[in-house]
C-alpha positions as CSV (number, residue, x, y, z in Angstrom):
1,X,0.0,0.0,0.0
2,X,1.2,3.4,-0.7
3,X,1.3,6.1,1.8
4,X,-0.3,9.3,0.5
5,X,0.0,11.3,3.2
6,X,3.5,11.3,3.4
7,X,3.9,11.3,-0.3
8,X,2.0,14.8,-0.4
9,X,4.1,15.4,2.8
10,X,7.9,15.0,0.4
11,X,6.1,16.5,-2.3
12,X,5.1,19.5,-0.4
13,X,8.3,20.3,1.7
14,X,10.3,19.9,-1.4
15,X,8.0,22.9,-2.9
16,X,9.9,26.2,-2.6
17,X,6.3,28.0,-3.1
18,X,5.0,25.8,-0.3
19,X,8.0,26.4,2.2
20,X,8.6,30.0,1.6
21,X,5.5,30.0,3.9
22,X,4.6,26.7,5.4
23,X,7.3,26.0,8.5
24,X,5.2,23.2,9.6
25,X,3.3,20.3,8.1
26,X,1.6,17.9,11.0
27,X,-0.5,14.7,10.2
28,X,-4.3,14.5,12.1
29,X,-2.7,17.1,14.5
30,X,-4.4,20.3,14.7
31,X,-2.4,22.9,16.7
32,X,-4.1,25.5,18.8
33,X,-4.5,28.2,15.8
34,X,-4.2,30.9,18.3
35,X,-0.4,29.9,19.0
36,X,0.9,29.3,15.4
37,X,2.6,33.0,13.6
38,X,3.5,31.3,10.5
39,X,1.2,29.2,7.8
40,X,1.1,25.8,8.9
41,X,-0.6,22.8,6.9
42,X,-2.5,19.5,8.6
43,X,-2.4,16.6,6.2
44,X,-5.5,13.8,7.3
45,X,-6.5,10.6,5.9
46,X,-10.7,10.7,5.6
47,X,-11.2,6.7,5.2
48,X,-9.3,3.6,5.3
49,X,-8.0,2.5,1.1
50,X,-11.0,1.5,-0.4
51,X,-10.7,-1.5,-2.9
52,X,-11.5,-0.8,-6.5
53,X,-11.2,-2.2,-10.0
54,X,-11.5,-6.0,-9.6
55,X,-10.4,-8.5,-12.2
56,X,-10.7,-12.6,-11.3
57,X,-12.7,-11.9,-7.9
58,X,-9.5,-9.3,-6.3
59,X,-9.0,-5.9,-6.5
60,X,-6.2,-4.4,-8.7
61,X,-6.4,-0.8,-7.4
62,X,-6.8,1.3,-3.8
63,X,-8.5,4.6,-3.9
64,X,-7.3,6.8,-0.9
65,X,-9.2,10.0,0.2
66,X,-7.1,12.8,2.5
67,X,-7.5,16.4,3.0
68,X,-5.1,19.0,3.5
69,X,-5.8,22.1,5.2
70,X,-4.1,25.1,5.5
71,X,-4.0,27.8,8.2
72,X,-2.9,31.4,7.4
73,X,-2.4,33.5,10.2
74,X,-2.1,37.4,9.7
75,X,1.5,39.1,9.2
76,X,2.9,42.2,8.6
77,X,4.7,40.2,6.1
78,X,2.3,39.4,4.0
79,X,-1.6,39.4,3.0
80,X,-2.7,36.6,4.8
81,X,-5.7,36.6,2.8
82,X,-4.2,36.5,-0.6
83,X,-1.4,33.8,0.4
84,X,-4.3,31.4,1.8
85,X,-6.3,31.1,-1.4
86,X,-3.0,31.2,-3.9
87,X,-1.0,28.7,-1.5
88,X,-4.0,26.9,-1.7
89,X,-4.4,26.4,-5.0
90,X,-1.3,25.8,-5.9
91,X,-0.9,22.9,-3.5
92,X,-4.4,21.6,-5.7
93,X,-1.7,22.2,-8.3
94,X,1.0,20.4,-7.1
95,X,-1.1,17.4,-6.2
96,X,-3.1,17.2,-9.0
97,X,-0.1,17.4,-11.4
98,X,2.3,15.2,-9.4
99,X,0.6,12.5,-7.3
100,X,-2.4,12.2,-9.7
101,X,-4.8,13.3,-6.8
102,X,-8.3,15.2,-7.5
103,X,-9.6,18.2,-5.5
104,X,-13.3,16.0,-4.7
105,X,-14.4,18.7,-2.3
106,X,-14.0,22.0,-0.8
107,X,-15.1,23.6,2.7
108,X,-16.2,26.8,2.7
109,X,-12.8,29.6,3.3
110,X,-12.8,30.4,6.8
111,X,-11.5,33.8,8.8
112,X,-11.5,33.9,12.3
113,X,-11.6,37.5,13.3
114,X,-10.8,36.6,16.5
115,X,-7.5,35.4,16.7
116,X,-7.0,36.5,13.0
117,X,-6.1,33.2,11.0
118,X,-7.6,32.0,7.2
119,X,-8.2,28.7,6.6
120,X,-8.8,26.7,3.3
121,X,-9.6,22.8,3.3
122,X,-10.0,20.4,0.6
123,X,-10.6,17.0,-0.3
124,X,-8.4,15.1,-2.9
125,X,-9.1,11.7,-4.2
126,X,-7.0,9.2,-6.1
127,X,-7.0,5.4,-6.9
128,X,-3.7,3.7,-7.4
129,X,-2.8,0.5,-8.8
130,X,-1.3,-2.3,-6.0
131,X,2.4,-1.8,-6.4
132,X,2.9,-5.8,-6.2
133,X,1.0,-6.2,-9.1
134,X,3.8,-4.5,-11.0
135,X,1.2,-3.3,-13.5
């Protein structure tokens, strides 16, 4: 089985768009928004693989559904704003054109006037062929 969430983890740390503002990228964690100062990203698996494409009674393929959503907190530095919906879609980028992985689902952008942070969140879906197959 492959493991997607660190595969969009590599892919995204070795983006230089991504880590110009991203310092940290945390699996199912969600930090306490009102302590982060810099973008941060939380990568999370939304259901187990789920078999597909079957040929003599056994699946060939696994289709794996995560989302990735990104906080934005506001800076002096930048418009917090404007680096949350571009950051945003060029991670859909990234994914789409390197792992294969389709944006499925979006939530609505979020600000929270509060303690001042954006937040985008969306849903990408893929189905992979099993790697022992060698097909």
């Amino acid at each position: 089985m492959r493991d997607i969430p660190m595969e969009i983890y590599n892919l995204l740390m070795s983006d230089d768009e991504v880590t110009y503002y991203v310092k940290s990228i945390k699996f199912f964690e969600y930090p306490e928004p009102s302590s982060m100062s810099v973008p941060y990203i939380v990568i999370s698996e939304l259901d187990d693989p789920l078999p597909e494409e079957y040929a003599d009674n056994d699946n060939l393929a696994l289709s794996y559904l995560v989302q990735v959503d990104l906080y934005v907190p506001e800076s002096d530095e930048y418009v917090a704003y404007t680096v949350c919906r571009d950051l945003s879609y060029h991670i859909h980028r990234l994914l789409k054109e390197q792992l294969g992985l389709m944006n499925t689902a979006n939530s609505q952008p979020e600000y929270d006037s509060d303690i001042g942070i954006y937040r985008r969140a969306r849903n990408y879906e893929a189905a992979y062929y099993r790697e022992e197959l060698n097909l």
